[in-house]
C-alpha positions as protocol buffer text, in pm:
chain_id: "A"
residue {
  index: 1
  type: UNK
  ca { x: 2628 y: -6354 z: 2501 }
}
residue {
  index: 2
  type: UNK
  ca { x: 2369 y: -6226 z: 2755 }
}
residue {
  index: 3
  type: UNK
  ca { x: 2495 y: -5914 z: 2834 }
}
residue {
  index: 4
  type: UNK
  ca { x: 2645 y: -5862 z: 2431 }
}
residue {
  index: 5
  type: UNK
  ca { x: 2281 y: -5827 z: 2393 }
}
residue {
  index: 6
  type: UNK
  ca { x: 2197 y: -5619 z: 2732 }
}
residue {
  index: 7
  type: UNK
  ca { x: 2459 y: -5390 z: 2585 }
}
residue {
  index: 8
  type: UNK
  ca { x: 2364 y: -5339 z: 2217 }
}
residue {
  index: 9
  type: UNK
  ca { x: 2056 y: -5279 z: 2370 }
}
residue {
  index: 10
  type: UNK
  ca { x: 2115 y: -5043 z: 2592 }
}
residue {
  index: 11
  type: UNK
  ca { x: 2362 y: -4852 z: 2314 }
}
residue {
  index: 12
  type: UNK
  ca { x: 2034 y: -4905 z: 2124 }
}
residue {
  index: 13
  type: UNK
  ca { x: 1818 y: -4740 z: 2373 }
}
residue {
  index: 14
  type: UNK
  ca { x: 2032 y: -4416 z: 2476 }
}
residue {
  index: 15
  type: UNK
  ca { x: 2041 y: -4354 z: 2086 }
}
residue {
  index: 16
  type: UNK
  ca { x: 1686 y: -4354 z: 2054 }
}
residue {
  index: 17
  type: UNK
  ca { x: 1666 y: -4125 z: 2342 }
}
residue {
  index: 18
  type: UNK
  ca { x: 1941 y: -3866 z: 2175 }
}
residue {
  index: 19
  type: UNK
  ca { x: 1744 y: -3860 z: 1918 }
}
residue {
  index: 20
  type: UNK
  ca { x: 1365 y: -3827 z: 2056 }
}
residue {
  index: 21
  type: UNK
  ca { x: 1520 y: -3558 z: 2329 }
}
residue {
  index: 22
  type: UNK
  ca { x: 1587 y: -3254 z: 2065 }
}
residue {
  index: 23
  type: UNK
  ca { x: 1208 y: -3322 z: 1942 }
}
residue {
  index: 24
  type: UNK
  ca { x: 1044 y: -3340 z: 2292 }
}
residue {
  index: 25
  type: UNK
  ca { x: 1248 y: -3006 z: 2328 }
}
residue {
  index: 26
  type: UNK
  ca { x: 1156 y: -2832 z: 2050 }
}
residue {
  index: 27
  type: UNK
  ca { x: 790 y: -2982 z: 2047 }
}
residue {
  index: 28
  type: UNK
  ca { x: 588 y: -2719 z: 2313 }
}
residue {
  index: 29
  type: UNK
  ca { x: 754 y: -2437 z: 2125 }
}
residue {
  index: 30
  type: UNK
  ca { x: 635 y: -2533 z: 1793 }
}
residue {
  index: 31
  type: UNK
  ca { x: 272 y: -2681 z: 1920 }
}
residue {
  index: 32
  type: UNK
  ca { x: 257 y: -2326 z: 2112 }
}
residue {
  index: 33
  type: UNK
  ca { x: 374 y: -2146 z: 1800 }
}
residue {
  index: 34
  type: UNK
  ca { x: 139 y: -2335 z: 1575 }
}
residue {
  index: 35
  type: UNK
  ca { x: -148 y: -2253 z: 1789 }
}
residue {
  index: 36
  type: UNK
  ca { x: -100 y: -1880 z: 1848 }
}
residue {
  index: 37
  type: UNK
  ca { x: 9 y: -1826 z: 1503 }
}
residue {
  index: 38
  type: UNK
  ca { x: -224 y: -2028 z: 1313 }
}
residue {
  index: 39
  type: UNK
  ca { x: -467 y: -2047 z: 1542 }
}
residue {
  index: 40
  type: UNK
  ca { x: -540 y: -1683 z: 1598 }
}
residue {
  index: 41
  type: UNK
  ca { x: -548 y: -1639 z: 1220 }
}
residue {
  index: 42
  type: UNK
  ca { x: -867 y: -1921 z: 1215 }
}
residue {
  index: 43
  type: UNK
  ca { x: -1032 y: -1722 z: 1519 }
}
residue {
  index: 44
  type: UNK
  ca { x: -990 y: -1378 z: 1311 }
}
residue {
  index: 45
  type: UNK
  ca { x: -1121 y: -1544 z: 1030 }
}
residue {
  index: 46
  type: UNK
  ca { x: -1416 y: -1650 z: 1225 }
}
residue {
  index: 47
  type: UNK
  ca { x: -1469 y: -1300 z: 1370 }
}
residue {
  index: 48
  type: UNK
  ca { x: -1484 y: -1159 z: 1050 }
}
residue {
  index: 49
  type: UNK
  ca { x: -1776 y: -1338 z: 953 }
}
residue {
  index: 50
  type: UNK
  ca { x: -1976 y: -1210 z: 1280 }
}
residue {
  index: 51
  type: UNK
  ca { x: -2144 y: -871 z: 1378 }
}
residue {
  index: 52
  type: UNK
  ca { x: -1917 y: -862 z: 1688 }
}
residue {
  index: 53
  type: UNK
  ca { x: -1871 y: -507 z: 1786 }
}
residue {
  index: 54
  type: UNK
  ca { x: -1737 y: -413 z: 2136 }
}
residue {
  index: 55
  type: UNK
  ca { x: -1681 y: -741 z: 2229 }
}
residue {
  index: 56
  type: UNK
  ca { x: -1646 y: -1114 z: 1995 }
}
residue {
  index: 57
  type: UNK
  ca { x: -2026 y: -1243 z: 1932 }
}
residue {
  index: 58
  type: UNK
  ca { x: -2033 y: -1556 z: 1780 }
}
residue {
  index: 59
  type: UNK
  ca { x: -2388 y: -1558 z: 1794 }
}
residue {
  index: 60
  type: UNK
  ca { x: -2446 y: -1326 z: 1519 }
}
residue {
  index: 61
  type: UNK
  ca { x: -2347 y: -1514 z: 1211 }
}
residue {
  index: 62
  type: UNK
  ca { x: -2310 y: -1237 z: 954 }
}
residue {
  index: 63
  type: UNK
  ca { x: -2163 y: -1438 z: 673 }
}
residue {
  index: 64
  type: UNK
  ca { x: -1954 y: -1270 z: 416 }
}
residue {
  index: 65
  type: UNK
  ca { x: -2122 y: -904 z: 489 }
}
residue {
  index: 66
  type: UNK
  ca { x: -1845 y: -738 z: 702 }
}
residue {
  index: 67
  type: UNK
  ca { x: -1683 y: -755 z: 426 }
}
residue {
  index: 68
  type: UNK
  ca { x: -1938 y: -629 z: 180 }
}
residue {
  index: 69
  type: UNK
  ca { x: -1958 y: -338 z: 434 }
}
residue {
  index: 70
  type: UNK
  ca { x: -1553 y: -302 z: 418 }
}
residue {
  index: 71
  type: UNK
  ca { x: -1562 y: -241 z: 56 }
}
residue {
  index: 72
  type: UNK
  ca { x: -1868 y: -11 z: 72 }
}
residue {
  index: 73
  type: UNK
  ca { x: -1619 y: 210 z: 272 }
}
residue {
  index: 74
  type: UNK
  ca { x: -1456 y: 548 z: 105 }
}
residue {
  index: 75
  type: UNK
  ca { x: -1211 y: 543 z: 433 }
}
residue {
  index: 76
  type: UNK
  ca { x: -1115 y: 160 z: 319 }
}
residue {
  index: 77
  type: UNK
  ca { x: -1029 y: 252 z: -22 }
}
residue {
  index: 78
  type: UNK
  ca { x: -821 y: 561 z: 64 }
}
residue {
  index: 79
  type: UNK
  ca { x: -621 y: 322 z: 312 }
}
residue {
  index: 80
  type: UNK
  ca { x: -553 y: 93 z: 19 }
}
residue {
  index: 81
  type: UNK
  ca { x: -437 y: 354 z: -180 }
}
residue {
  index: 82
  type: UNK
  ca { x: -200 y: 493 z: 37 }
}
residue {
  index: 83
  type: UNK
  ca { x: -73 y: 160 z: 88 }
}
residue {
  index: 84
  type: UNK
  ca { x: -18 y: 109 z: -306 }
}
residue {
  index: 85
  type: UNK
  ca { x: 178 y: 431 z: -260 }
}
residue {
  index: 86
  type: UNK
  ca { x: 381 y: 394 z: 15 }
}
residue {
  index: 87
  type: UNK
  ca { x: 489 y: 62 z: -84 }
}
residue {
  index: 88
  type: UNK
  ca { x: 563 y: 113 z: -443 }
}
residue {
  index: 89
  type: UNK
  ca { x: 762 y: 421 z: -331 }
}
residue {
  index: 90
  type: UNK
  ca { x: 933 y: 268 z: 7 }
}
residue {
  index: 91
  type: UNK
  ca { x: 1019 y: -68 z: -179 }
}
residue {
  index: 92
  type: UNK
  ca { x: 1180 y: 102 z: -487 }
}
residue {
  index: 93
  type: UNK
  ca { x: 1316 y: 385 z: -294 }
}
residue {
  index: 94
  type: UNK
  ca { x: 1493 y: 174 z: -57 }
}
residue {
  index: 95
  type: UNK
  ca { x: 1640 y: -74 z: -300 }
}
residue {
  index: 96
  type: UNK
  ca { x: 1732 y: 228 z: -523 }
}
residue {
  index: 97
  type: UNK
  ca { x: 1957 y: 408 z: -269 }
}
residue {
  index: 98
  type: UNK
  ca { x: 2076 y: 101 z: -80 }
}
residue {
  index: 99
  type: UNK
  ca { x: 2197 y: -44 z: -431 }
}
residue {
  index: 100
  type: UNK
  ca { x: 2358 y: 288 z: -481 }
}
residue {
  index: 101
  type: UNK
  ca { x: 2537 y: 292 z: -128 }
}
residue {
  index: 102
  type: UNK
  ca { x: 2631 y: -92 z: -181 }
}
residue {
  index: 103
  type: UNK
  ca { x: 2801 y: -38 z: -529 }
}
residue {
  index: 104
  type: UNK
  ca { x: 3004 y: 288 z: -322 }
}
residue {
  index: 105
  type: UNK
  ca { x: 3090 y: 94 z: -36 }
}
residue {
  index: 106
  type: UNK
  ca { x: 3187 y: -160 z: -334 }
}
residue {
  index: 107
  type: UNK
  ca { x: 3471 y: 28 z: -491 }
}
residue {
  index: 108
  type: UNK
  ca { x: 3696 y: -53 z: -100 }
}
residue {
  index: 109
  type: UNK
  ca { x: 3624 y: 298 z: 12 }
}
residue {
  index: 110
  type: UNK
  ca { x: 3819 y: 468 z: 277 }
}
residue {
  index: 111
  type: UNK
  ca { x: 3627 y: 380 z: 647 }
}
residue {
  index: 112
  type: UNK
  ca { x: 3412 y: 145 z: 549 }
}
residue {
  index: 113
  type: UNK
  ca { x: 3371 y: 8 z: 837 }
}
residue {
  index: 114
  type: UNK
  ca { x: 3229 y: 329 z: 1000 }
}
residue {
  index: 115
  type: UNK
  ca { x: 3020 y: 452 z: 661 }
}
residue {
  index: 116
  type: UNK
  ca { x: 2839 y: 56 z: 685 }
}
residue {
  index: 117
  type: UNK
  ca { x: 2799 y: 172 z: 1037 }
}
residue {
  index: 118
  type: UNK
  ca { x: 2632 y: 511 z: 1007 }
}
residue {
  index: 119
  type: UNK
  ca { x: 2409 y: 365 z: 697 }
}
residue {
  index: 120
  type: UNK
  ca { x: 2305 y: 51 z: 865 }
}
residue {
  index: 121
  type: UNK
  ca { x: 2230 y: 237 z: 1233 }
}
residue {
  index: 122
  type: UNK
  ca { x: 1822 y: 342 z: 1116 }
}
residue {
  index: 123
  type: UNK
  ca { x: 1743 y: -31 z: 1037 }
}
residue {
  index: 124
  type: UNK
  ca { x: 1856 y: -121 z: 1441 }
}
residue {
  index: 125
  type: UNK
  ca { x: 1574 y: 166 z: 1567 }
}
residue {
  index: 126
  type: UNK
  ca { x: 1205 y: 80 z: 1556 }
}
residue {
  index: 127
  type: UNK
  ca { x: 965 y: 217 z: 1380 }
}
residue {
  index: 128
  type: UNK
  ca { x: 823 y: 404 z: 1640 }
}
residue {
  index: 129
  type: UNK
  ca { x: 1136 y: 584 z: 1718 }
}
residue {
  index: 130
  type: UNK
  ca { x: 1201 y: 661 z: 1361 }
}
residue {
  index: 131
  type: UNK
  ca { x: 834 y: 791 z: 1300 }
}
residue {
  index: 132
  type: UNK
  ca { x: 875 y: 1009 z: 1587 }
}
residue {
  index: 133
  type: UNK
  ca { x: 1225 y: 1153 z: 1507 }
}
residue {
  index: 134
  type: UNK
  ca { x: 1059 y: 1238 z: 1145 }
}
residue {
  index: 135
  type: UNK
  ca { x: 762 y: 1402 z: 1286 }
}
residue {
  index: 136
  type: UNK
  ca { x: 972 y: 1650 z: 1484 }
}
residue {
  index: 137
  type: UNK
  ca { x: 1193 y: 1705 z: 1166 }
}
residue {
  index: 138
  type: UNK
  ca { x: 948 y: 1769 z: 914 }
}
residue {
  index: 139
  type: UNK
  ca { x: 683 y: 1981 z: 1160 }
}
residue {
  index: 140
  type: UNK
  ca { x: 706 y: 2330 z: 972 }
}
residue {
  index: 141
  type: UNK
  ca { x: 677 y: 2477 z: 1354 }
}
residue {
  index: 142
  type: UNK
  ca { x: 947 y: 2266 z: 1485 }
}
residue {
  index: 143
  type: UNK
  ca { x: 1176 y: 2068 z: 1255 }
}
residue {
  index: 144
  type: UNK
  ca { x: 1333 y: 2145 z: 885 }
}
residue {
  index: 145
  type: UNK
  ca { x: 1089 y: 2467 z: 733 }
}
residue {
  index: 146
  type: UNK
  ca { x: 1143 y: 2673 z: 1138 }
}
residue {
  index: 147
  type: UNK
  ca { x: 1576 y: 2616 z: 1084 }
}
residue {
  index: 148
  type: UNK
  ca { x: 1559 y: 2724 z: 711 }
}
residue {
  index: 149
  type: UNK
  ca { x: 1364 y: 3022 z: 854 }
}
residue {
  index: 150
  type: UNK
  ca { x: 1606 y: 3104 z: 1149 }
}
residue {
  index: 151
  type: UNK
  ca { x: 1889 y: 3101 z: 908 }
}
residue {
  index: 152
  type: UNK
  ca { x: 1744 y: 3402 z: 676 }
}
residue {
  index: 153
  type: UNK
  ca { x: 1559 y: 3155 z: 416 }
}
residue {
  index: 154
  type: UNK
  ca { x: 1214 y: 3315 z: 481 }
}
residue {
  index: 155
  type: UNK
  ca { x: 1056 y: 3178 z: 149 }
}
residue {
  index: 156
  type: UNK
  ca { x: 1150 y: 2798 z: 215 }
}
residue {
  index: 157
  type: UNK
  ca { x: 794 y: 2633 z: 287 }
}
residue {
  index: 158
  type: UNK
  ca { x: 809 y: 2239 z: 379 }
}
residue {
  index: 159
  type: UNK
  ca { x: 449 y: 2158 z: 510 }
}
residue {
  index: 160
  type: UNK
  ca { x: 404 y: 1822 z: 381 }
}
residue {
  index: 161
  type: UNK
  ca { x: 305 y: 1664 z: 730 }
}
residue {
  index: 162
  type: UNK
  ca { x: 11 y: 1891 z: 794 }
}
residue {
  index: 163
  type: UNK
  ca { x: -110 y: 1849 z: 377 }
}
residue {
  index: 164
  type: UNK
  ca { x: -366 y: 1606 z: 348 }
}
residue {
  index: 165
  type: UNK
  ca { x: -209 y: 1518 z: 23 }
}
residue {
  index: 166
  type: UNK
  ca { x: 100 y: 1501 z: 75 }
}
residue {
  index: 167
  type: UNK
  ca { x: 157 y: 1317 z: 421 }
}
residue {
  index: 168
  type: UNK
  ca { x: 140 y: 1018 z: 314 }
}
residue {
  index: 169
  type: UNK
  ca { x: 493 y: 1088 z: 126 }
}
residue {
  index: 170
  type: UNK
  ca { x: 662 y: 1228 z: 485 }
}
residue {
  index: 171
  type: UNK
  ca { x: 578 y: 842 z: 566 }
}
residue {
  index: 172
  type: UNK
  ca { x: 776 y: 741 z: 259 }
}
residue {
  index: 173
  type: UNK
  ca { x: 1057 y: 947 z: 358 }
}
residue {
  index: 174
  type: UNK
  ca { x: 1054 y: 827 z: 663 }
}
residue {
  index: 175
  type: UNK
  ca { x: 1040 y: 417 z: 577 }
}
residue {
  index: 176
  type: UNK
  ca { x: 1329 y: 475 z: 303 }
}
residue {
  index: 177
  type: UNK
  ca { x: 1552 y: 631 z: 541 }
}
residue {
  index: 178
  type: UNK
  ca { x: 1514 y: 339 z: 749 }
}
residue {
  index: 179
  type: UNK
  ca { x: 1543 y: 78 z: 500 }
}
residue {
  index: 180
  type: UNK
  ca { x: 1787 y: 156 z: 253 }
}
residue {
  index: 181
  type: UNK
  ca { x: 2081 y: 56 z: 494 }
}
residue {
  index: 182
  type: UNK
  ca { x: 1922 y: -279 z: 533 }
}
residue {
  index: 183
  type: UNK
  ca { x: 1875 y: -329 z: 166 }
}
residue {
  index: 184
  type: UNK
  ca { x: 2269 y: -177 z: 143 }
}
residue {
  index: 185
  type: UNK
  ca { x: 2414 y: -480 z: 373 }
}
residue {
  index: 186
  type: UNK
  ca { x: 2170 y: -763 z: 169 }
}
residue {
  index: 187
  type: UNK
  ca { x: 2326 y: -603 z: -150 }
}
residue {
  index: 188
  type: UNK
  ca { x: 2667 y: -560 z: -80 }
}
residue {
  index: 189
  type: UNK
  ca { x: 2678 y: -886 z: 96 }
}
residue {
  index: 190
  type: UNK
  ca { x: 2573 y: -1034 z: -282 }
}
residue {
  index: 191
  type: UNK
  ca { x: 2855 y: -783 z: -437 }
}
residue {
  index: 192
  type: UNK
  ca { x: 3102 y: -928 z: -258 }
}
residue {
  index: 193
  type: UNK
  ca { x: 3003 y: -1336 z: -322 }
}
residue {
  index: 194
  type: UNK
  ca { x: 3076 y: -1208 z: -714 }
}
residue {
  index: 195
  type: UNK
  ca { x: 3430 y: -1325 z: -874 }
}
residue {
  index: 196
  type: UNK
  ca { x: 3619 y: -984 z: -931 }
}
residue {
  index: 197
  type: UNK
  ca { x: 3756 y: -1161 z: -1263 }
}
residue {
  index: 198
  type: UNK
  ca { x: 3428 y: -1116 z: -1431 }
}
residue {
  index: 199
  type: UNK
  ca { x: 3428 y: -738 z: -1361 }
}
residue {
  index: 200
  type: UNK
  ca { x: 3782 y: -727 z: -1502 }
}
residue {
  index: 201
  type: UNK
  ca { x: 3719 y: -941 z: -1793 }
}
residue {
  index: 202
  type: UNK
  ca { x: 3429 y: -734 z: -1923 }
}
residue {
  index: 203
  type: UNK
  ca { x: 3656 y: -411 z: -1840 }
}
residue {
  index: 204
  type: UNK
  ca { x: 3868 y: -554 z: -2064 }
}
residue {
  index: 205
  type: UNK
  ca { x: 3657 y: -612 z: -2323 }
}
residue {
  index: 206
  type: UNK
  ca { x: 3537 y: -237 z: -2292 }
}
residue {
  index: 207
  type: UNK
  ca { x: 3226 y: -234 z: -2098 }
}
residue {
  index: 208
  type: UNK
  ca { x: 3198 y: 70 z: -1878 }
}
residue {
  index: 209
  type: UNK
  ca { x: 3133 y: 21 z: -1537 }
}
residue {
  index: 210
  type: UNK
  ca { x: 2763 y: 117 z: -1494 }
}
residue {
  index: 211
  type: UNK
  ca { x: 2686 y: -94 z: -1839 }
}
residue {
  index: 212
  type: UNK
  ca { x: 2887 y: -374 z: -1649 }
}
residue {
  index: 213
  type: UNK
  ca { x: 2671 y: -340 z: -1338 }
}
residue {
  index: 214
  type: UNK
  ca { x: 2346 y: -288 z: -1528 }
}
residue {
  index: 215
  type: UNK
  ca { x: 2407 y: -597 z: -1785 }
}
residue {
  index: 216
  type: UNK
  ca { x: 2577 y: -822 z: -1530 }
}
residue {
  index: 217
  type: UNK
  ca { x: 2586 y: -737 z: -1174 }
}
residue {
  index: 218
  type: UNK
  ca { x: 2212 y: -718 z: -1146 }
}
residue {
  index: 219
  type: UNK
  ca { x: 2153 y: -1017 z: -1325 }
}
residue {
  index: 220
  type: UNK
  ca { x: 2350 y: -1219 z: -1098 }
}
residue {
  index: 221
  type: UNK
  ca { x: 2246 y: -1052 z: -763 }
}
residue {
  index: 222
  type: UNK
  ca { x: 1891 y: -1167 z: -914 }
}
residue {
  index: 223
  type: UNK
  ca { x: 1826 y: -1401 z: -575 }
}
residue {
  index: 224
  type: UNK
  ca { x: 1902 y: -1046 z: -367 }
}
residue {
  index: 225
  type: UNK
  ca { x: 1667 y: -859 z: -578 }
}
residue {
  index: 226
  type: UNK
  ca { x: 1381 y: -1112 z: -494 }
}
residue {
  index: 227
  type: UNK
  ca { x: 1413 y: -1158 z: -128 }
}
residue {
  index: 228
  type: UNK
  ca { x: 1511 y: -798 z: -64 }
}
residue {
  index: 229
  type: UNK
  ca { x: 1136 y: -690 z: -232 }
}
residue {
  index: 230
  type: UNK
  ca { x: 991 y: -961 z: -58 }
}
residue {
  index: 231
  type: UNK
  ca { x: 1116 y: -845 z: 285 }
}
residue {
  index: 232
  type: UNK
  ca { x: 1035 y: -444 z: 207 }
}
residue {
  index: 233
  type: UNK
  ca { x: 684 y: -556 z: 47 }
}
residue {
  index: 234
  type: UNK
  ca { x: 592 y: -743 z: 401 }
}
residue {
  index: 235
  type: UNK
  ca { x: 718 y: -458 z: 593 }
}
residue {
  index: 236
  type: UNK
  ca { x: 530 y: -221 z: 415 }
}
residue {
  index: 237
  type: UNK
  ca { x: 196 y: -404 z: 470 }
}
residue {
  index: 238
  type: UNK
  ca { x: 251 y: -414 z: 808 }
}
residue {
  index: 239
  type: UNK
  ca { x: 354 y: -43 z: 845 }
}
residue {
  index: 240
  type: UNK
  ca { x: 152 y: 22 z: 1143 }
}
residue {
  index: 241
  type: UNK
  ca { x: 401 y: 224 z: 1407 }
}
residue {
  index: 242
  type: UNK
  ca { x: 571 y: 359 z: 1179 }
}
residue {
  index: 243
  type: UNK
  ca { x: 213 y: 558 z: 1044 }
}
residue {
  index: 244
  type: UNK
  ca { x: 88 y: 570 z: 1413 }
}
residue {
  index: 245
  type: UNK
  ca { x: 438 y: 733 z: 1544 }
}
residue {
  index: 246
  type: UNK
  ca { x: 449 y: 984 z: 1207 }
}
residue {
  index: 247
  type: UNK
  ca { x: 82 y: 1060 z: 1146 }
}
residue {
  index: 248
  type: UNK
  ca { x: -138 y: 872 z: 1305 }
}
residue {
  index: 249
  type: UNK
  ca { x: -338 y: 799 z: 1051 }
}
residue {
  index: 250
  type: UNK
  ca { x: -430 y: 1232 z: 968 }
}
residue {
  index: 251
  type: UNK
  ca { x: -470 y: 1457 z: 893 }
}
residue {
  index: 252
  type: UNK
  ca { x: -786 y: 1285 z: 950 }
}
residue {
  index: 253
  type: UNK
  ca { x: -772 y: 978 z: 798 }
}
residue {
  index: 254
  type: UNK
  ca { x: -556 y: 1095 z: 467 }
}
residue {
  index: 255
  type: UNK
  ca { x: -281 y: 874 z: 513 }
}
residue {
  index: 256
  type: UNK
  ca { x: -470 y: 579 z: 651 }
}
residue {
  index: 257
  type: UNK
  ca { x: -320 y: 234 z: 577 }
}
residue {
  index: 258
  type: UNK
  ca { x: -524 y: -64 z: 604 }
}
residue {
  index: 259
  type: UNK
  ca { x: -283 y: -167 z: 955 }
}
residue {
  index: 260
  type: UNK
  ca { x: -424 y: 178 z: 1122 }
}
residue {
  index: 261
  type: UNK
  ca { x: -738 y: 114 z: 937 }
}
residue {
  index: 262
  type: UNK
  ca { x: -826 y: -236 z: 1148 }
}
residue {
  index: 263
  type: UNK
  ca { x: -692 y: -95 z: 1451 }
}
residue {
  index: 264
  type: UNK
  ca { x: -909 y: 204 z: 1442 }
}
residue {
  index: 265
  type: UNK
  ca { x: -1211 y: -12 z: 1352 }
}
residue {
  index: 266
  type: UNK
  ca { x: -1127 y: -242 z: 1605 }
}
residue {
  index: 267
  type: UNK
  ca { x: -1014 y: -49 z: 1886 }
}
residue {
  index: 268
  type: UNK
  ca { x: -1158 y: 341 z: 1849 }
}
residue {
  index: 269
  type: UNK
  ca { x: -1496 y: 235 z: 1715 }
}
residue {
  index: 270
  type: UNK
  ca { x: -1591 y: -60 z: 1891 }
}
residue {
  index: 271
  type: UNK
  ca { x: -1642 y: -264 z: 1519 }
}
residue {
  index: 272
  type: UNK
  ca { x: -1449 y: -614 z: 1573 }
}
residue {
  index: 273
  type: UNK
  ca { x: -1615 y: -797 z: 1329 }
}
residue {
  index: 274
  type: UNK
  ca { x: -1503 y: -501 z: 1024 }
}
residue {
  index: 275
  type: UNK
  ca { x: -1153 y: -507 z: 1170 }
}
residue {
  index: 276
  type: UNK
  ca { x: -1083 y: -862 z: 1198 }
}
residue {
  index: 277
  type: UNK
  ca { x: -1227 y: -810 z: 811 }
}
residue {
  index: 278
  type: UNK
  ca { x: -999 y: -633 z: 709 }
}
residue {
  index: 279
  type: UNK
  ca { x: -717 y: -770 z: 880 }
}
residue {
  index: 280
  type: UNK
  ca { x: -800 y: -1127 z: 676 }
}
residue {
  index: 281
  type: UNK
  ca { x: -793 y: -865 z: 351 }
}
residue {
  index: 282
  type: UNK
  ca { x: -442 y: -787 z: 475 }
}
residue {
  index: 283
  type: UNK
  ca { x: -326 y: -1149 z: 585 }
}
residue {
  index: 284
  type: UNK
  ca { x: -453 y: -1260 z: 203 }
}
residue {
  index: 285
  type: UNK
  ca { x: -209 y: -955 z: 49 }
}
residue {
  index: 286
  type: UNK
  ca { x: 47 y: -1093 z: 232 }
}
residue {
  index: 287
  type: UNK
  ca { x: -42 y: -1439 z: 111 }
}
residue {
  index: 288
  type: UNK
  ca { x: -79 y: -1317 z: -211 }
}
residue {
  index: 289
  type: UNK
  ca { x: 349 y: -1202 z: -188 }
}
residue {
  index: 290
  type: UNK
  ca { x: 482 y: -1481 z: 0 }
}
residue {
  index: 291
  type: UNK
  ca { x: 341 y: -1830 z: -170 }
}
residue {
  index: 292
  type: UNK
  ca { x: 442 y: -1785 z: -486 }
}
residue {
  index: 293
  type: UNK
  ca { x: 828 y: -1728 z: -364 }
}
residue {
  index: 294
  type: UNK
  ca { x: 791 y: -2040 z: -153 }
}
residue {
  index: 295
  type: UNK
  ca { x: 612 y: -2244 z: -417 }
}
residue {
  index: 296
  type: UNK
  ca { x: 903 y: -2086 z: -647 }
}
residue {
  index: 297
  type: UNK
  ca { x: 1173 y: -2204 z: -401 }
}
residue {
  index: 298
  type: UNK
  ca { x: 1029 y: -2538 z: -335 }
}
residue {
  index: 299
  type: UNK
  ca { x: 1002 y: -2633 z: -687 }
}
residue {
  index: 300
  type: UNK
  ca { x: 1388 y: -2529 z: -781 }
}
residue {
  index: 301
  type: UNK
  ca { x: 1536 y: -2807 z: -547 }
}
residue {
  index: 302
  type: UNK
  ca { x: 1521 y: -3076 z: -736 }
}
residue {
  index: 303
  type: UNK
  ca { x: 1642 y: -2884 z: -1002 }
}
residue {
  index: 304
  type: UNK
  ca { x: 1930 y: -2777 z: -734 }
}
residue {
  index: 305
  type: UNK
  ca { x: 2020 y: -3105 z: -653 }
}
């Protein structure tokens, strides 16, 4: 009877342990994640709210004026425009042309295989690479406007990059031709989790096939259409190499976003305390995108279940 016990026991004991081992495991990772992720977002927070300058001084308790001083700033509001820009244009570009690609790659096109390949290759470069590639291709001395010219097309002008105006739209080019291949594979993958019975069905009824995509396909790939803005909108705040690679932040500051903006302030000027400011600015936009999905998600379980 003894050792029935000593052995439930022990059975009892090694099961414990099975369990407690993946925690223990997993528990410096998440304690270190916690604390670099979370914690570095308090200490930034806390910067903000000092004068620091070259170095962190948490001596000079500034209160809420860095960021009285941010939005006193011309350079701050241009970098918020071009961000309302670029992502209202790189969001709804992308999704535009990677629907389009998804719905052709749809119809079981010859190659697929290979034409998923070529359109999803830009999203496996970084951002760096990609800005750089685009600065040498829209350069009027180097790239797109000098070939048109070597071929006998004398009048074609190009000149975007070096236009204070318009550089901020060589960025847009740029981020779309990245993304669209990304938002092609999240889109095609929801194309293809659709019964082909309800695209015959309304055929049969009549419906052409854009009023059949338009009217049904998009309300079912709903779900896609959320997450896929919700990954492009984060990218887009955080377009930082992509701007540095492309533009770096000119001519002068005209296509500033507020990424290059904090890193500027931070880094070239020797003004922690306004960076970490407007980095907070930037972690609240992002804030601003992300909780109401989750909240949305959370509260649709029970529903779910």
């Amino acid at each position: 009877m003894d050792s029935h016990l000593r052995g439930s026991h022990y059975i009892s004991s090694m099961k414990s342990i099975e369990n407690l081992l993946p925690k223990l495991v997993l528990a410096p990772g998440f304690v270190l994640g916690f604390a670099f992720i979370y914690g570095f977002m308090i200490w930034n927070g806390v910067l903000s709210m000092t004068g620091s300058r070259m170095l962190p001084n948490y001596d000079e308790f500034v209160g809420l004026e860095q960021y009285v001083s941010l939005w006193d700033m011309d350079r701050w509001y241009v970098a918020l425009k071009n961000l309302g820009i670029f992502s209202v244009l790189y969001v709804g570009g992308s999704m535009l042309l990677g629907m389009f690609l998804a719905i052709f790659l749809d119809q079981k096109v010859r190659a697929e295989g290979v034409l998923r390949t070529i359109y999803l290759y830009p999203m496996a470069l970084s951002f760096i690479v990609t800005g750089t590639a685009w600065k040498w291709i829209l350069n009027p001395s180097l790239g797109l406007e000098k070939l048109m010219h070597d071929l006998g097309w004398e009048s074609f002008q190009f000149d975007w990059l070096v236009q204070s105006d318009t550089a901020i739209y060589c960025v847009v080019i740029a981020g779309i031709w990245q993304s669209a291949g990304f938002a092609m594979a999240l889109f095609l993958a929801g194309l293809r989790g659709i019964d082909d019975s309800i695209i015959k069905a309304a055929q049969i009824d009549g419906a052409s096939l854009p009023r059949i995509y338009w009217r049904i396909i998009l309300p079912i790939l709903r779900p896609v259409v959320f997450s896929t803005v919700l990954v492009l909108s984060h990218l887009s705040i955080k377009s930082f190499d992509l701007v540095m690679a492309l533009t770096a932040g000119g001519p002068g500051y005209a296509t500033d976003v507020p990424a290059t903006f904090m890193f500027v302030m931070s880094f070239n000027r020797g003004q922690i305390g306004l960076g970490a400011a407007s980095a907070t600015m930037m972690l609240a936009t992002v804030a601003a995108i992300v909780v109401p999905y989750l909240y949305s998600e959370l509260r649709s379980k029970p529903h779910d279940r």
